[in-house]
C-alpha positions as CSV (number, residue, x, y, z in Angstrom):
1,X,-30.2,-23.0,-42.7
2,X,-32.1,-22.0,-45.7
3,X,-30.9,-19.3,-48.1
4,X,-32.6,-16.2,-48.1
5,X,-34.5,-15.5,-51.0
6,X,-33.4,-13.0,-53.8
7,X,-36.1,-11.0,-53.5
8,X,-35.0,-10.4,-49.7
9,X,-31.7,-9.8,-51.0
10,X,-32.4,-6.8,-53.4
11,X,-34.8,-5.4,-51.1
12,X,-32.1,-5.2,-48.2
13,X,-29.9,-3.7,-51.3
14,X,-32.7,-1.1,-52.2
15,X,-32.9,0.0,-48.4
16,X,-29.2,0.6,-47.8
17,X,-28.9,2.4,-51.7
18,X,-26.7,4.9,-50.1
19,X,-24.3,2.3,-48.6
20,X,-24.0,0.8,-51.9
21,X,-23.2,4.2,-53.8
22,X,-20.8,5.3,-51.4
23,X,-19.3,1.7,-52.0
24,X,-19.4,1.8,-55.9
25,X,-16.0,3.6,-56.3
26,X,-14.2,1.5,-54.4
27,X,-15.1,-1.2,-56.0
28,X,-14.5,0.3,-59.3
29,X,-10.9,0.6,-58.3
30,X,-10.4,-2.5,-57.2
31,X,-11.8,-3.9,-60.2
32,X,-9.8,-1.6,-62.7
33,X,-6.7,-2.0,-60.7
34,X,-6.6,-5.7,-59.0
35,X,-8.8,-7.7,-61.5
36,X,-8.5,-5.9,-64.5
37,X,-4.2,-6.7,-65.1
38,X,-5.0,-10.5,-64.7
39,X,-5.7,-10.0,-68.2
40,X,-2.2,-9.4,-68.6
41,X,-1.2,-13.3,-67.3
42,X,-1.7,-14.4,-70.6
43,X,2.0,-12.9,-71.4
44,X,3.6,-16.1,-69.2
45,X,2.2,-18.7,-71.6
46,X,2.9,-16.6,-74.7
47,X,6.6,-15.5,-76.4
48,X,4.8,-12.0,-75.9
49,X,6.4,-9.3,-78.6
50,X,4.9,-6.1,-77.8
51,X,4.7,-4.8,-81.1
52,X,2.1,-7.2,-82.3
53,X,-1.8,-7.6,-81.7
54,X,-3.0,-10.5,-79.2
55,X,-4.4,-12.5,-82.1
56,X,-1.0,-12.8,-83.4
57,X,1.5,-13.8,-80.4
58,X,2.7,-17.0,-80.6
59,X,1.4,-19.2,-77.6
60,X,4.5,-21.5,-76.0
61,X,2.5,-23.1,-73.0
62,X,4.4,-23.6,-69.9
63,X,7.7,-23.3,-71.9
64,X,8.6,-19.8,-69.9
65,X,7.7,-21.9,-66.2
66,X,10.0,-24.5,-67.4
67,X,13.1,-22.3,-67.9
68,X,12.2,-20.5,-64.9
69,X,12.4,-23.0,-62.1
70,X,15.5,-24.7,-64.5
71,X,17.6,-21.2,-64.6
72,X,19.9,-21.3,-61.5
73,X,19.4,-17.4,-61.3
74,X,15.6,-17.8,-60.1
75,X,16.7,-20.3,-58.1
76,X,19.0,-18.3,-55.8
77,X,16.6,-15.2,-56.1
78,X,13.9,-17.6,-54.6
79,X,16.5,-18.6,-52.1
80,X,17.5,-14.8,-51.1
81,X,13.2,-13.8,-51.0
82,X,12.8,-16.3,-48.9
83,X,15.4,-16.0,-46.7
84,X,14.9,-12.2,-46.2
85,X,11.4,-12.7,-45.7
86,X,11.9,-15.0,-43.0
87,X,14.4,-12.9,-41.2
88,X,12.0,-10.2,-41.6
89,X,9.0,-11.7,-40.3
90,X,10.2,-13.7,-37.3
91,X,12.3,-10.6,-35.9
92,X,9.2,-8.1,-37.1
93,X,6.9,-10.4,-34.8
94,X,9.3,-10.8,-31.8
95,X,10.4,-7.0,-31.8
96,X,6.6,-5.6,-32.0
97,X,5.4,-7.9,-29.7
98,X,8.1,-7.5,-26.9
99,X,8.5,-3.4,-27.5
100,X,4.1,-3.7,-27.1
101,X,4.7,-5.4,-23.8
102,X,7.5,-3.6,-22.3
103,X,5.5,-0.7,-23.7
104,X,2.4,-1.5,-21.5
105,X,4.7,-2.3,-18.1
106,X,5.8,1.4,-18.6
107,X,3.9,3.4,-15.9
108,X,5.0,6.8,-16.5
109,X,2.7,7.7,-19.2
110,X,4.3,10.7,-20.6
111,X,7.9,8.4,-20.7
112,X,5.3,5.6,-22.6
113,X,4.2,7.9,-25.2
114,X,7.2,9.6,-25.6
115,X,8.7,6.1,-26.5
116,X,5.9,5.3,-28.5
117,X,6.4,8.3,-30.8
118,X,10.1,7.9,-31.4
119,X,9.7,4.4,-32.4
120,X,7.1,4.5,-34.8
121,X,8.2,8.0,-36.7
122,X,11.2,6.0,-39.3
123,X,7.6,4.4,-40.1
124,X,7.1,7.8,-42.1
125,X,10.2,7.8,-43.7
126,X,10.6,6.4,-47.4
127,X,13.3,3.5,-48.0
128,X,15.3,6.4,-50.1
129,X,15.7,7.6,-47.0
130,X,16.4,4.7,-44.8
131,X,18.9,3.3,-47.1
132,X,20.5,6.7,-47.0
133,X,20.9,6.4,-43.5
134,X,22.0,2.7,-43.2
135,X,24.6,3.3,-45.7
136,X,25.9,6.5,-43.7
137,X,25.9,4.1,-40.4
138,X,28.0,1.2,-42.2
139,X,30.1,3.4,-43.5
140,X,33.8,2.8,-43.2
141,X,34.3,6.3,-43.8
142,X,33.0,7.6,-40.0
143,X,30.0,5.4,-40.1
144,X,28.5,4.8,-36.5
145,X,28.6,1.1,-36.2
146,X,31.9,1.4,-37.0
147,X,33.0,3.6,-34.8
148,X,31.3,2.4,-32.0
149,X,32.4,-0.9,-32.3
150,X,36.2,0.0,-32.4
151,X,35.6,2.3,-29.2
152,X,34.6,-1.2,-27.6
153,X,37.2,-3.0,-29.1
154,X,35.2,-5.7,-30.9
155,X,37.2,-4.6,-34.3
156,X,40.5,-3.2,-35.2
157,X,39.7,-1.7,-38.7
158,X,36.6,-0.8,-40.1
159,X,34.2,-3.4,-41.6
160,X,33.0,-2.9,-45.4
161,X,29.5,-4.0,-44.0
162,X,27.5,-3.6,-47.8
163,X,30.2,-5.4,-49.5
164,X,29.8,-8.7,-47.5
165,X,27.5,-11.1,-48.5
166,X,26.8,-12.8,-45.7
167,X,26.1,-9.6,-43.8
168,X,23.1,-8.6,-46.2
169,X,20.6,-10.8,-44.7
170,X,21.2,-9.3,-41.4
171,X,21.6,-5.5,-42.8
172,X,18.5,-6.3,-44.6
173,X,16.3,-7.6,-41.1
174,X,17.5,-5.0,-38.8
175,X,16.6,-2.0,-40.9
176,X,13.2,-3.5,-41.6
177,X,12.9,-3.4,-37.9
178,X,14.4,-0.2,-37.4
179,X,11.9,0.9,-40.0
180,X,9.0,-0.9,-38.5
181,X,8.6,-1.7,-34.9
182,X,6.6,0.8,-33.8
183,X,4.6,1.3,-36.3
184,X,4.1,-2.9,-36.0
185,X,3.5,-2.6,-32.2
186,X,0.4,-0.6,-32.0
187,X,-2.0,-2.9,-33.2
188,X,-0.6,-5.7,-30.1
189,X,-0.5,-2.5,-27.6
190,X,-4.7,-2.1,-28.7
191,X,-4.9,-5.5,-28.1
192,X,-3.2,-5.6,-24.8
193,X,-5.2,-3.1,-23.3
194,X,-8.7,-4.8,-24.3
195,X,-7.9,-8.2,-22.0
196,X,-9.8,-7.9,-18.5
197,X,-7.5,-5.8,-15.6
198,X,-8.7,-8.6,-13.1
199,X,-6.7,-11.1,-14.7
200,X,-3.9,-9.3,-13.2
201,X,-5.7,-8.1,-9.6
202,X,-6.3,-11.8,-9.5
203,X,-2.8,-12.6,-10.3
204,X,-1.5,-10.2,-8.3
205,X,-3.3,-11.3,-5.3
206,X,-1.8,-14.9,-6.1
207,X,1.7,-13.8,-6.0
208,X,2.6,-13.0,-9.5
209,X,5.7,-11.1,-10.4
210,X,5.2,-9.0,-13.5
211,X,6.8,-11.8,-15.2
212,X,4.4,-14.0,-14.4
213,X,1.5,-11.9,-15.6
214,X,3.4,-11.1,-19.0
215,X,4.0,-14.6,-19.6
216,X,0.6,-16.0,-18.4
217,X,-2.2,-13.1,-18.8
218,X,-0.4,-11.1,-21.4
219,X,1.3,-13.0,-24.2
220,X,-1.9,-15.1,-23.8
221,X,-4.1,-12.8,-23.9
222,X,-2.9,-11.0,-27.7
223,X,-2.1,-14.9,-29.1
224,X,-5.5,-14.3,-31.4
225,X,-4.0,-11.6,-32.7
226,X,-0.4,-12.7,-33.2
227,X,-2.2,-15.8,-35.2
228,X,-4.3,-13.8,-37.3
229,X,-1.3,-11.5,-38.3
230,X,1.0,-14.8,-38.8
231,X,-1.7,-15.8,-41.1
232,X,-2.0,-12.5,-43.2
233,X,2.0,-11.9,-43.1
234,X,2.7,-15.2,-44.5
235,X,0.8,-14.4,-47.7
236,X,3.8,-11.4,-48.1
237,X,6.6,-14.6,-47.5
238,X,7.4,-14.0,-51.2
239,X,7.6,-10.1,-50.8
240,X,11.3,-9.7,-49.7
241,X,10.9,-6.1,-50.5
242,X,12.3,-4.1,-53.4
243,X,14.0,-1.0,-52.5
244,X,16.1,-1.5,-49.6
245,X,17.6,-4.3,-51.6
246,X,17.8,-2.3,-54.9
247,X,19.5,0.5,-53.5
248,X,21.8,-1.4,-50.8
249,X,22.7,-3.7,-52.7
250,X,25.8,-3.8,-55.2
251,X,27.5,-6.2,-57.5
252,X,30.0,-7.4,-54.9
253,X,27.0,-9.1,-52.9
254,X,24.2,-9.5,-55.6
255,X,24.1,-13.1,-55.4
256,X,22.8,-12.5,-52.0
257,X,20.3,-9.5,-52.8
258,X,18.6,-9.9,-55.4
259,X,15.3,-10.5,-54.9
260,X,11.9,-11.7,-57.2
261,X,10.8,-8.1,-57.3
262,X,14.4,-7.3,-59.0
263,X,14.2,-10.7,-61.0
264,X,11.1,-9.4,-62.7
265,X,12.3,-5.6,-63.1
266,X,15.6,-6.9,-64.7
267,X,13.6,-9.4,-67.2
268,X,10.6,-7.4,-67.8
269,X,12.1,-3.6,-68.0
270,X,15.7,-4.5,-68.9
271,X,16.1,-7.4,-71.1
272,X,12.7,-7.1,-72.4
273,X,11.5,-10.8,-71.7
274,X,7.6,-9.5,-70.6
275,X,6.9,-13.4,-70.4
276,X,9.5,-14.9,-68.0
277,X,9.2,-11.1,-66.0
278,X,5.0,-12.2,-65.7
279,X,5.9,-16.2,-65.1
280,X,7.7,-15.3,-62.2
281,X,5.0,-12.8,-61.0
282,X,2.3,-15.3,-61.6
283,X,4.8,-18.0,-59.3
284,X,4.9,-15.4,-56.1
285,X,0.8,-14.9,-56.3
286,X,0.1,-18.3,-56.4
287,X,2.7,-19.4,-54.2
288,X,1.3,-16.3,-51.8
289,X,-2.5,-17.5,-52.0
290,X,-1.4,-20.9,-51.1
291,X,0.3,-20.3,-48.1
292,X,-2.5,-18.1,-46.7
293,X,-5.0,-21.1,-47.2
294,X,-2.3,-23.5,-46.1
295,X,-2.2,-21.5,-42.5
296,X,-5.7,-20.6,-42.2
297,X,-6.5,-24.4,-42.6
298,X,-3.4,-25.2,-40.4
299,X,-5.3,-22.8,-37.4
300,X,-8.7,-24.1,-38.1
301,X,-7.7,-27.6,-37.1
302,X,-6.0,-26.8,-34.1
303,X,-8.5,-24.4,-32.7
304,X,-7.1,-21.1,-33.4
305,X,-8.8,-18.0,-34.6
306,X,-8.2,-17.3,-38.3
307,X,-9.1,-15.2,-41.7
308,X,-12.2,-17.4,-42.7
């Protein structure tokens, strides 16, 4: 297939002129806000001192990578990112796709949307708030969880859930969800409803419990989906989150919350070091990319939909 020519090209541009003016600001923006602070990269390989001109910072190469991925601190930040991000994606995908599904079984449409709305309000709610509330439910003070748990008899004495470390992980995940769910659900409940209703009349006819059509005609039928999101989520596997571990976390369990969003605040805002703060940034980006390309290629070879 030939190119078209150029002449084709600004013609076609000519004809849709309105298109490309309503289009002009946006790209604008994304040029004076995405593009535009790459400039500022050049801090990593520099021992940047923001009181002097560019001409006159004194360029150290790779020098800030090298202590980065050699200090034991980044280290277990990259560790708790990770980790977080895991937990966070894998129940995120399991709870959206099986609230979608029970969702759709629902009959009782008014029961459907009622559940619908409730789950996908905390969506609206900032993490100021959120964390507010997780911290009143873990409370030993009264705090639900508490309670409840020594009404069932699963504890004796309240549990000091924010000041265990290896509870954070799990605090962490399940207020993401809590957060999240619905909100997370909607796009699998659209894609539910677009897969042909004589799949199931068919399977129906054949027998099929509404198991069997979930696990054969449903959880097949949204897998393009669920690929294509896998694929755009794992580009955000380095994006832990910020304020739900900033404000839960404490010094009792900050070995296991800190995250390379509060690596960079603490180095770049606190202690001043612009060019360890952007080495680290410049780490998660590339690190992100990669892994987008890494699964799009991974789904092109087995057959799967994907990005490009």
């Amino acid at each position: 297939m030939t190119a078209a020519p150029k002449s084709s090209i600004f013609k076609r541009m000519r004809s849709q002129k309105q298109l490309m003016l309503m289009s002009l600001p946006i790209l604008l923006y994304v040029l004076l806000f995405s593009y535009y602070p790459i400039w500022g990269w050049t801090q990593a390989f520099q021992n940047y001192k923001p009181a002097l001109p560019f001409s006159q910072q004194e360029w150290v190469g790779f020098k800030q990578f090298n202590f980065l991925f050699r200090d034991d601190s980044f280290l277990k930040v990259l560790r708790n990112t990770v980790g977080m991000s895991f937990i966070n994606l894998v129940l995120g995908f399991l709870t959206a796709i099986a609230l979608a599904i029970l969702l759709n079984e629902i009959k009782s449409r008014l029961f459907k949307r009622t559940i619908q709305t409730i789950s996908y309000l905390p969506h609206f709610l900032s993490w100021i708030i959120v964390t507010g509330l997780v911290a009143n439910a873990l409370s030993i003070d009264g705090g639900i969880i508490n309670v409840l748990l020594m009404k069932l008899g699963f504890i004796q004495e309240p549990i000091m859930w924010l000041s265990k470390p290896h509870y954070f992980w799990g605090i962490v995940g399940a207020s993401h969800v809590w957060k999240e769910v619905g909100w997370n659900a909607i796009i699998y409940l659209a894609a539910i409803t677009s897969i042909d209703p004589s799949l199931y009349e068919a399977a129906e006819i054949d027998g099929a419990n509404r198991y069997k059509k979930m696990l054969h005609i449903t959880l097949p039928g949204i897998k393009s989906i669920v690929i294509i999101l896998l694929i755009m989520n794992l580009g955000w596997i380095l994006d832990a989150g910020f304020e739900v571990q900033y404000l839960l976390g404490n010094g009792v369990v900050v070995d296991w919350s800190q995250t390379i969003d509060i690596f960079v605040l603490k180095y770049g805002l606190q202690i001043g070091n612009y060019s360890l703060a952007t080495a680290a940034g410049i780490f998660k980006t590339i690190v992100s990319v990669a892994l987008i390309f890494a699964a799009n290629t991974v789904a092109k070879r087995i057959g799967e939909d994907r990005l490009i």
